[in-house]
Every structure is written in C-alpha cells, then in structure tokens.
C-alpha positions in Angstrom: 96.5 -77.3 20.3 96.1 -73.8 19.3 93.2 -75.3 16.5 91.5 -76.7 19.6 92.0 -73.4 21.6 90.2 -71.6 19.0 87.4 -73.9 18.9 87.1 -73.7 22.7 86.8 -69.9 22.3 84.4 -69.5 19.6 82.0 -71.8 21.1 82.0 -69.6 23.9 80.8 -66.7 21.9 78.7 -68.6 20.6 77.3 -69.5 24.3 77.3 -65.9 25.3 75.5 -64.7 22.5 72.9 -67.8 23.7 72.0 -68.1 20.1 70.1 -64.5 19.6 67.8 -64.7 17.1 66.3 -61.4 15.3 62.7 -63.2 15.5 59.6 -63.3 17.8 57.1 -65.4 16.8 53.7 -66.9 18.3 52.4 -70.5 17.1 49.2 -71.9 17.6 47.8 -69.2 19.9 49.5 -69.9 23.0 53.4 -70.9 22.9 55.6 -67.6 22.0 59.2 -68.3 20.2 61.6 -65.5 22.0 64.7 -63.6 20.7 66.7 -66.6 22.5 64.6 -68.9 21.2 63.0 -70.1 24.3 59.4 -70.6 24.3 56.9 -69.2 26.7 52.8 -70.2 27.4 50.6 -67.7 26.6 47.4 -69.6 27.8 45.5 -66.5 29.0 42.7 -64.4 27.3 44.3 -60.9 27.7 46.4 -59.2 25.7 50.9 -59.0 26.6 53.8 -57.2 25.0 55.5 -60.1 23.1 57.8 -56.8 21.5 58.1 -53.8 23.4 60.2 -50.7 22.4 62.4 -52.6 20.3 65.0 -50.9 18.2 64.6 -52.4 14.3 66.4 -50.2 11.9 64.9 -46.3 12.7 61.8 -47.6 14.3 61.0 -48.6 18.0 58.6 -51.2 17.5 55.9 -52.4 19.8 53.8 -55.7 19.2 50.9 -56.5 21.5 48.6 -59.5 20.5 45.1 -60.3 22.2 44.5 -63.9 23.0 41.1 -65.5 23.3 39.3 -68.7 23.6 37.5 -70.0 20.7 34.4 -70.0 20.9 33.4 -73.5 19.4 34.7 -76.0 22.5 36.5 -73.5 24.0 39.6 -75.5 24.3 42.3 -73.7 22.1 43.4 -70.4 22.6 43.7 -68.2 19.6 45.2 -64.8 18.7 42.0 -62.4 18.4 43.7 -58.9 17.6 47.3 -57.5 16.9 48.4 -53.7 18.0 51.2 -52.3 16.4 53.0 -49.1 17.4 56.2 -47.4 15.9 57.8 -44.5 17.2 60.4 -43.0 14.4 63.8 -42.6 16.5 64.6 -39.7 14.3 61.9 -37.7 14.8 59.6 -39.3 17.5 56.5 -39.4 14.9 54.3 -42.4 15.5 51.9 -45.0 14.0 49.2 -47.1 16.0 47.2 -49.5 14.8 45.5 -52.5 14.6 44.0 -55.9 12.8 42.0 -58.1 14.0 40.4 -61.6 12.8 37.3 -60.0 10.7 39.9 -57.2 9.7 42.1 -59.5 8.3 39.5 -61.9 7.2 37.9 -58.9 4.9 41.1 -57.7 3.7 41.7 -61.8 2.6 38.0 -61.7 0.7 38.9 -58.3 -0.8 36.4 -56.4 1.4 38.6 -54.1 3.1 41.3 -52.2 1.4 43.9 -52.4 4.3 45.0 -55.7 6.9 45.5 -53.3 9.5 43.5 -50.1 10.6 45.3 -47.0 11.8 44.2 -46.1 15.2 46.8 -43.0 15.6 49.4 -41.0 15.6 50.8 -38.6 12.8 52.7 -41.4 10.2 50.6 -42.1 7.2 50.4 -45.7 6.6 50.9 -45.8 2.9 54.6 -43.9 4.1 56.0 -46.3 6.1 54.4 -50.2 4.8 53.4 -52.1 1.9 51.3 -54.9 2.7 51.7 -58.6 1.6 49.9 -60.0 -1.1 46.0 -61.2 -1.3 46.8 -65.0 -0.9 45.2 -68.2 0.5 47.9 -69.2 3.2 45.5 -67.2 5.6 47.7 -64.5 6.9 48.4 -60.9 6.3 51.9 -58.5 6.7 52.8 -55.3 7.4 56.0 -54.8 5.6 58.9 -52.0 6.5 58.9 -49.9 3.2 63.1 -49.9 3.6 63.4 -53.3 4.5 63.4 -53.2 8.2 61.1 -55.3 9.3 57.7 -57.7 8.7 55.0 -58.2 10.8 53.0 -61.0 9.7 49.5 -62.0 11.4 48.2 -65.4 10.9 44.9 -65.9 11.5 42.5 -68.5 13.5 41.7 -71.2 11.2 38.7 -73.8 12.7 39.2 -76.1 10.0 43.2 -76.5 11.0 44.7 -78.6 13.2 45.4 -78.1 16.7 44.8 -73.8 15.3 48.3 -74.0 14.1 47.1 -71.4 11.8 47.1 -68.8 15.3 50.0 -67.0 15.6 51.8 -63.8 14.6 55.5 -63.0 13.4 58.1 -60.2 13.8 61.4 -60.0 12.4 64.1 -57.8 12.1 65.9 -57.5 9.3 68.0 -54.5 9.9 71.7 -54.3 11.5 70.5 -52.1 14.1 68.1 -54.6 16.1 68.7 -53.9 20.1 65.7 -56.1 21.9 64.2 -54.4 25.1 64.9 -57.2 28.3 62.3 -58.8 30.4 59.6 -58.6 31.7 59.0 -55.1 29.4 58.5 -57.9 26.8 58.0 -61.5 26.7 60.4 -61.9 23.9 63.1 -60.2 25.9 66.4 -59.5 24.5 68.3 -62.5 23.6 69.5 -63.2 27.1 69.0 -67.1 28.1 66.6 -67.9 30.5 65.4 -64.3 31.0 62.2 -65.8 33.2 64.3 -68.0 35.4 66.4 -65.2 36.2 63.7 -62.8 37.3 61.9 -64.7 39.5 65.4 -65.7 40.8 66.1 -62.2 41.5 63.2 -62.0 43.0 63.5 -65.0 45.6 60.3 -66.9 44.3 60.6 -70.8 44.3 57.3 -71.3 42.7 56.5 -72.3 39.1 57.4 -70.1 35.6 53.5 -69.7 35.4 53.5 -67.5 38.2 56.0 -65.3 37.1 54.8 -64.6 33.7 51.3 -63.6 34.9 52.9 -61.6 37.6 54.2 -59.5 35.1 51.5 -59.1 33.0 49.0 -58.5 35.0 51.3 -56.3 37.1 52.0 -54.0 33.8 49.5 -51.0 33.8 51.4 -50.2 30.3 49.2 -52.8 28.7 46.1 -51.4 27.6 43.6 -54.2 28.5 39.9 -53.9 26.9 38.6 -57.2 28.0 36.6 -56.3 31.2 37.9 -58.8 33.4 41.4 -58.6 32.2 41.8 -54.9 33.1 39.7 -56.0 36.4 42.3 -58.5 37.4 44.9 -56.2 36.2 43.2 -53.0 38.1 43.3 -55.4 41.0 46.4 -57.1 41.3 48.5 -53.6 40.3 46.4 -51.3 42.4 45.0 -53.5 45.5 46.6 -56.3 46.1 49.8 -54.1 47.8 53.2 -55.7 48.0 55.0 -57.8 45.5 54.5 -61.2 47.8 50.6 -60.9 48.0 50.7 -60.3 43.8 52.6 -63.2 42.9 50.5 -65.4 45.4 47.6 -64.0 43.1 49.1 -64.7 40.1 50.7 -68.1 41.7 47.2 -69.7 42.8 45.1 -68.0 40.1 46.6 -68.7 36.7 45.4 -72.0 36.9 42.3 -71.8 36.2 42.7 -70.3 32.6 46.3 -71.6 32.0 45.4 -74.9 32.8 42.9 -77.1 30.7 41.1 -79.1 33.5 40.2 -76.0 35.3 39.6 -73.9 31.8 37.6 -76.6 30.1 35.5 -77.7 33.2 34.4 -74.0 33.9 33.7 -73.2 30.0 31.3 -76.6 30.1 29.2 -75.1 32.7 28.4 -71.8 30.6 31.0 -69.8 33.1 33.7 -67.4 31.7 37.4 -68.6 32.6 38.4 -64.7 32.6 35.7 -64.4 35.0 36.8 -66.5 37.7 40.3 -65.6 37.3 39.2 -61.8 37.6 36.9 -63.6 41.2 40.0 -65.1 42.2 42.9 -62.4 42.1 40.1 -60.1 43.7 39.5 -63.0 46.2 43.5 -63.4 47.3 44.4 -59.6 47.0 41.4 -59.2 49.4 43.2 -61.9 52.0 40.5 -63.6 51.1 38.1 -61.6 53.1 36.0 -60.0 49.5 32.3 -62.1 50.2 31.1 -61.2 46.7 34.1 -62.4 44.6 34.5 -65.6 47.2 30.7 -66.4 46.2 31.3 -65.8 42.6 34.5 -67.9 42.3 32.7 -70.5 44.0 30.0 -70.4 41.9 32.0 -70.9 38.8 34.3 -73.5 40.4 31.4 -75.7 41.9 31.5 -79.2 39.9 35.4 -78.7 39.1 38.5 -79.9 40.0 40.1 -78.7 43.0 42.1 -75.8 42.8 45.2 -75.2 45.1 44.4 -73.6 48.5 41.6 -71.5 46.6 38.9 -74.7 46.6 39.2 -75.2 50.4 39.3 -71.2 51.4 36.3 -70.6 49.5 34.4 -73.8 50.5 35.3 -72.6 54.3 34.8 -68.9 54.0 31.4 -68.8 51.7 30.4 -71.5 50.1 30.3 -74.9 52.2 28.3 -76.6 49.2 31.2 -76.4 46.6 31.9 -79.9 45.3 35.3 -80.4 43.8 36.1 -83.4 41.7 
C-alpha cells in the first residue's frame, strides 16, 4: 500500500509540473513546440514572441521570428528572420540583433563573418556567444559563452521536404530557467493548456485560432516591419476599441492567411494574403462601414471560397459582383 501511495503521489508531481520542458522550438515554419510541449500554428506572415523575457541563467532572453510565405507556390510558410535580445539581469546591459535567410546563407558560404548582425545595445557580441560551426546541416547558433543557452536558426530549404528545414530552437541549459506566461509569449511558461485557459478567462467560445491572433496582433510590443502586419496591428490595437470587436477581427479574419484554401486561392490570383487580412481587420474594426478596405477585400476575395460572414457583408455592402466558390 504505502509502494502504491508513493506512486500515486509522484505521478502527481509529475502532472503538476505538466511535463515542463526547458525548450521552445519551431518546425517547418509554422507549428511552435512550447515549454509544456504543446504545439501552436503559426500560419501568419508577421512576426510573434515565441520567448519573451525569459530568465536563462543571468540573461533575460527574448526570441522573435518573422514568418513569411515562400515565394515559389506560396503554399508553405517559412521563418524569414530571427531577433534576439538579452538583457544582463546583473547589470541591465543589452544585446539586439538579428539573422536572417541571406544572413545566415552568407555566413554558411563563408561570406559573412558572423550568423547574426548586432543591431544594438552596449554588449559586444564576441563577449557574450561563440557561434556554431561552418557545416552543411543548413543552420546556424548563437551559443551562451557560459553554457546558458543556444539559439539555433535553421533555415528555409526549397529542395526539402514539406520545408522541414524552417524552424528555430532555444534551449536552456541553466538551473535558473523561469519562462514568462502567456500570451507575453507563445511558448509560455510550462503551464498546460496556457491558450485554452485564456480565452477561458476571457469567456470566448470560439476557435484557438482566434485567440492566438488576438494576442498577437493586439501586442504593440512586437515591432512589426511588414506594412500590412503593423497595419492590422495599428488597427486592431488602436481602432477596433473593445476586447469583443478585436477578437471578432481576429476570429473572422485569420482565415484567410491561416487557412490554405483562402491563402492559396488569393496567392493564385497575384493578391497578397497579408493584404487582405490587413482589408479585413480594417473592414470589421470599422463595423464594417470602411468603403475602401470593403472594396479591396472584395477585390482580393473575388473567385475564392467563401469566407465566414466576411463574403456576404462585403458582397452586400460594396461589391454585389463577388463570386465565391
């Protein structure tokens, strides 16, 4: 009895710990491996805080990667650029910077001297990382000089299948590893089902979707350089007014680049996916009364699928021509 007692009680450690891992990690450009080892869709061409302010060792690390579509068939979704920051909890020094495909890609051909370019902030990079070797496994590291921590970028391959090449890694390899919660970043802190729990909290019924762009495109912390990604975030932060109308946005709108009828259709008729997200968010945070972004959602949904309450409002408000399939 007392052998099954003790059984019973270390498995529920084990269940309250939800199996915490010290490792956030993105695979083929759109599905993101949390600290609780969840996984999350990152179908979107913007960038997001998969690590945010996360204690690792002495540093507070920050990891922001920068989807995009490829360019080819624009069906996949790859990981464009990677921003690093590190704040030194000691003394509050910091280190920004960044790689990006032909960054790493030059480093790889030995045309560049370094995989990642300092941006700012007073650290030296030669103080605080070594970098991984010169290899052909098509990826590049930043590595903790004590031990800390790696980031490792792995880069677009179009040769590869399905672009399981896309992806980045962080991990932890310090004792002192306390993970910043959701939604300040996707990989959240350990805690099981993180996403469920905030849209609980929040009363929404609606699907995960929703909730992850909600808080993304909610987050003025994210600096988005994509045009339409900082117009939808611009948008939906600064227009759109309460809480409700935002995730209604983000609800009806993240379709049509998280989903690869809507993407694919709209990328085969020369439009821009980003665009017509950026049309629509402007569209519903307007209550639907903006005439320019109505037209030019309509525009770039003409000949597509039928999208959710957005098809019909825009075929009724502005454009009685749009044919949906």
């Amino acid at each position: 009895m007392k052998v099954f007692v003790a059984v019973l009680v270390l498995c529920a450690i084990a269940h309250t710990s939800f199996g915490m891992t010290k490792v956030c990690e993105a695979k083929k450009g759109k599905k993101v491996v949390t600290f609780s080892e969840t996984a999350e869709t990152t179908e979107f061409p913007c960038k997001y805080n998969a690590v945010r302010r996360t204690k690792c060792g002495e540093w507070l690390v920050t990891v922001t990667p920068g989807n995009d579509l490829e360019t080819d068939k624009n069906k996949h979704y790859v990981i464009k650029t990677l921003w690093v920051g590190l704040e030194n909890m000691t003394n509050t020094l910091k280190w920004e910077g960044r790689s990006t495909l032909k960054i790493a890609r030059k480093y790889l051909d030995n045309l560049k001297m370094a995989p990642f370019t300092r941006k700012d902030g007073f650290l030296k990079t030669e103080d605080i990382f070594t970098y991984g070797p010169r290899t052909a496994d098509n990826q590049v590291s930043l590595i903790e000089k004590n031990g800390d921590f790696k980031i490792t970028y792995n880069l677009y391959d179009p040769d590869g299948s399905m672009h399981k090449s896309s992806g980045f890694r962080f991990e932890c390899f310090s004792d002192t590893f306390v993970p910043t919660a959701y939604p300040q970043q996707l990989c959240g802190n350990g805690t099981e089902s993180e996403v469920h729990k905030f849209k609980k909290s929040m009363e929404w019924q609606d699907n995960r979707m929703a909730t992850l762009f909600f808080n993304i495109f909610t987050n003025d912390e994210i600096a988005q350089t994509e045009s339409n990604c900082l117009t939808s975030q611009r948008t939906m932060t600064n227009k759109c007014g309460t809480k409700e109308k935002q995730y209604m946005a983000a609800k009806l709108c993240w379709p049509i680049v998280g989903k690869p009828r809507y993407q694919r259709c709209i990328s085969g008729n020369m439009d821009k996916p980003i665009s017509a997200f950026r049309h629509c968010v402007e569209y519903v945070c307007s209550d639907y009364k903006d005439a320019n972004s109505c037209l030019a959602l309509g525009d770039e949904l003409d000949m597509c699928p039928t999208l959710d309450t957005i098809t019909l409002k825009v075929r009724a408000d502005c454009k009685p021509d749009l044919f949906s399939t």
